[in-house]
C-alpha positions in Angstrom: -2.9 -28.3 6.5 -6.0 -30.4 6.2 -8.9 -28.5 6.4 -12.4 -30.6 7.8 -16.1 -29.7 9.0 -14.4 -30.4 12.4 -11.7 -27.8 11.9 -13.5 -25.0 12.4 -13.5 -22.2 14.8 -17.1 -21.0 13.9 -20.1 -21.9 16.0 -23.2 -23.0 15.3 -24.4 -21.0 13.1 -24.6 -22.4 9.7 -28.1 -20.5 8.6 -25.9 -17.9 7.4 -25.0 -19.8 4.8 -28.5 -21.3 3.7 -29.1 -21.4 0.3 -26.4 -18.6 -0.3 -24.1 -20.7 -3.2 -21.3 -18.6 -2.3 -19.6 -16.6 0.9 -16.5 -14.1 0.5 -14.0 -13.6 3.2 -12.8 -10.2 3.8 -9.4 -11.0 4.2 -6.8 -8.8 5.8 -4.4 -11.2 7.1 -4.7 -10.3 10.8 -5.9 -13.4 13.0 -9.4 -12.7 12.8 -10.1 -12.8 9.2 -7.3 -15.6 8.9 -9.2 -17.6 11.1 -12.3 -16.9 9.5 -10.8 -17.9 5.9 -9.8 -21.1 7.2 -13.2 -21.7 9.3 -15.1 -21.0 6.4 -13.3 -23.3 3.9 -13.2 -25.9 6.4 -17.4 -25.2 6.4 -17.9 -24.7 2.5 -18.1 -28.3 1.4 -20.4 -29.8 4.2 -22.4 -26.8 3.7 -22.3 -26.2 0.0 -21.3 -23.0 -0.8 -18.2 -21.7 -2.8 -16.0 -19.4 -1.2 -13.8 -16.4 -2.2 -11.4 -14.0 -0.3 -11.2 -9.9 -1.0 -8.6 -8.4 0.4 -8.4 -3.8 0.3 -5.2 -2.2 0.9 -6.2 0.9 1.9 -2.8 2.5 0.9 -2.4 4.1 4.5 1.0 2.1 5.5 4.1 0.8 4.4 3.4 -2.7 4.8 -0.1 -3.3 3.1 1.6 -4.5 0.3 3.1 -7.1 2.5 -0.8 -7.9 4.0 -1.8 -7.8 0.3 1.3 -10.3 -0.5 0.6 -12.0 2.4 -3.1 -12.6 1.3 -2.7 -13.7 -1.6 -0.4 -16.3 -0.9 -2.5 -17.8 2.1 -5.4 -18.1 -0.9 -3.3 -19.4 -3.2 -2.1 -22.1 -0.7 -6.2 -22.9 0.2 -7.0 -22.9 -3.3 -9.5 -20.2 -2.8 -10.2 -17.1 -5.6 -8.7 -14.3 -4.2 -8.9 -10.7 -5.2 -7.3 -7.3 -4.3 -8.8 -4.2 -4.6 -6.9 -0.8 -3.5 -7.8 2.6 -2.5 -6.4 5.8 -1.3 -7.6 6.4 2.1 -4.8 9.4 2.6 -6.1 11.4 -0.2 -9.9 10.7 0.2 -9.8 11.4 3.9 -7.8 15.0 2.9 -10.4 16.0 0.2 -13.6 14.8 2.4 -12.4 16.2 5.5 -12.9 12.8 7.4 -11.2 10.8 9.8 -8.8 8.0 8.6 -10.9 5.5 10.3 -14.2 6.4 8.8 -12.8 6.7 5.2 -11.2 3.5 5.3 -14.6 1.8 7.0 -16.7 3.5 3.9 -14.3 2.3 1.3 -14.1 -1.0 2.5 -17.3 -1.9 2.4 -18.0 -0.2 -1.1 -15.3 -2.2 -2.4 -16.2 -5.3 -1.0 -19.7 -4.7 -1.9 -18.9 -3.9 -5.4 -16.5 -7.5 -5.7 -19.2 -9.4 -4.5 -21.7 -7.4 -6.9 -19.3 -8.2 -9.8 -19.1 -12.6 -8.4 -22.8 -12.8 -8.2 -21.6 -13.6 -4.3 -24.8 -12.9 -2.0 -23.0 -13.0 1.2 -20.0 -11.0 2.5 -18.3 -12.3 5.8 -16.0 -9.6 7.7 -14.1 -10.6 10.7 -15.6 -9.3 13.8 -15.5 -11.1 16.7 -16.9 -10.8 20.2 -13.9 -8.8 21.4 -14.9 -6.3 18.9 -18.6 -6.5 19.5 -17.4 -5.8 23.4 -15.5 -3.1 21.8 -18.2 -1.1 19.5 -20.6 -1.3 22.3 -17.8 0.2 24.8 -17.1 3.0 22.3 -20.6 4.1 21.8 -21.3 4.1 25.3 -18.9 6.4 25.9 -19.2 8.4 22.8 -23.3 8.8 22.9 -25.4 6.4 21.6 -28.9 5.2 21.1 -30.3 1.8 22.1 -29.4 0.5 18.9 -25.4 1.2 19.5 -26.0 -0.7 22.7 -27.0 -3.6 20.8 -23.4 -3.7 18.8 -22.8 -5.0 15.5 -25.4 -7.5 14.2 -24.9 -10.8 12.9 -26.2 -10.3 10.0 -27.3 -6.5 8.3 -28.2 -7.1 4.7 -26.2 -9.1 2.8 -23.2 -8.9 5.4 -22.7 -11.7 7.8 -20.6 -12.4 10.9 -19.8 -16.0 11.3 -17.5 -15.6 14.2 -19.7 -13.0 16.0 -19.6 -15.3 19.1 -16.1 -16.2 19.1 -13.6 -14.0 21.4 -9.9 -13.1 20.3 -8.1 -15.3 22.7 -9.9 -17.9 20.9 -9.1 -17.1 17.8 -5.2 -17.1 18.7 -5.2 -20.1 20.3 -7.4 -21.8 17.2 -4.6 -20.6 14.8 -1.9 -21.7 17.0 -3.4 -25.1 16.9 -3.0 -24.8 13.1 0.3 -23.8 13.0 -1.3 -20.8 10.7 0.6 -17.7 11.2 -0.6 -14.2 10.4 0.3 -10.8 9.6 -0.3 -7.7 12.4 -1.5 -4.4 11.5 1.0 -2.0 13.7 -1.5 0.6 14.0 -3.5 -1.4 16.4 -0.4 -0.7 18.9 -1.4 3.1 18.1 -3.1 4.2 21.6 -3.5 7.6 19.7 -6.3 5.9 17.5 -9.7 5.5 19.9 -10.8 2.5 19.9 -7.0 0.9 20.6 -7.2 3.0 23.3 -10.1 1.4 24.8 -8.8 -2.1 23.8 -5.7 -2.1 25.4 -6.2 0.3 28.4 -9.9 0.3 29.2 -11.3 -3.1 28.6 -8.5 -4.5 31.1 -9.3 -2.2 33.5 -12.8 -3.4 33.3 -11.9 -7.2 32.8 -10.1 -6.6 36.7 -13.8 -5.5 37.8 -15.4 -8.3 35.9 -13.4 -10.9 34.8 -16.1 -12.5 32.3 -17.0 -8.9 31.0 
């Protein structure tokens, strides 16, 4: 696959990469952030900046070591530094007393924070699209929020950016089906049991009926 400026998915918004030298991916191998590895490195010569990929396996199912296999391959194919860190969600959420979800969140981000610490990497890119921005503000509506939850999740907090903040999950499928890049799927986003798939898959349709450019 030949990777150019024009292959990209993400939209105008190449200020989040002024000056920076360096961007890493959070790679999980789901669509988003495999469309957001390739976007990038399609981005990073025009724009000057070197990219990595940091992928956590959280140790909650069977098959992160297939994501993490998975992962690593798709950097090794694109030439770009990858690195695994892992964690054990299971355990940490049992001696905290928190949810899955929020232990897996807090780890995350302290390992990606601590890679790009280690890579001299100013900025780290996540995956969140529009579809989750709709989402986050959904959930904290209905879960009791300030002003601020109804503004979503930022482009840019600190040192973390969002390049495809604008970009909705139907068009990151069909970007990736352009490419002929396949992906790996996370089975506990078929998990109605877990909130926020909930409201994905049986309230924002609902909605969507109401208001089809919700």
């Amino acid at each position: 696959l030949h990777l150019t400026e024009e292959t990209a998915i993400v939209p105008d918004n190449s200020h989040l990469f002024a000056a920076t030298g360096a961007a890493m991916a959070a790679l999980s191998g789901g669509a988003d952030s495999t469309a957001l590895l390739l976007s990038l490195l399609s981005l990073s010569k025009s724009l000057s900046f070197t990219l990595f990929a940091c992928h956590v396996n959280h140790g909650i199912r069977e098959n992160a070591d297939r994501d993490e296999d998975f992962c690593r391959a798709l950097c090794e194919n694109f030439g770009v530094a990858f690195f695994a860190c892992h964690t054990d969600v299971p355990t940490l959420s049992a001696v905290r007393g928190e949810s899955l979800e929020m232990v897996a969140r807090s780890e995350r981000y302290r390992l990606l924070k601590e890679t790009a610490g280690r890579l001299s990497c100013p900025r780290i890119a996540p995956a969140h699209t529009l579809s989750d921005n709709a989402e986050t503000v959904l959930f904290n509506l209905c879960t009791g929020c300030s002003a601020d939850g109804l503004c979503g999740i930022p482009p840019v907090r600190e040192n973390i950016i969002r390049p495809l903040y604008l970009v909705s999950r139907p068009e990151v499928e069909e970007y990736l089906a352009s490419l002929k890049q396949n992906f790996v799927t996370d089975e506990t986003n078929f998990d109605e049991n877990i909130r926020r798939n909930y409201l994905r898959r049986r309230v924002l349709p609902l909605l969507k009926e109401l208001n089809p450019s919700l």
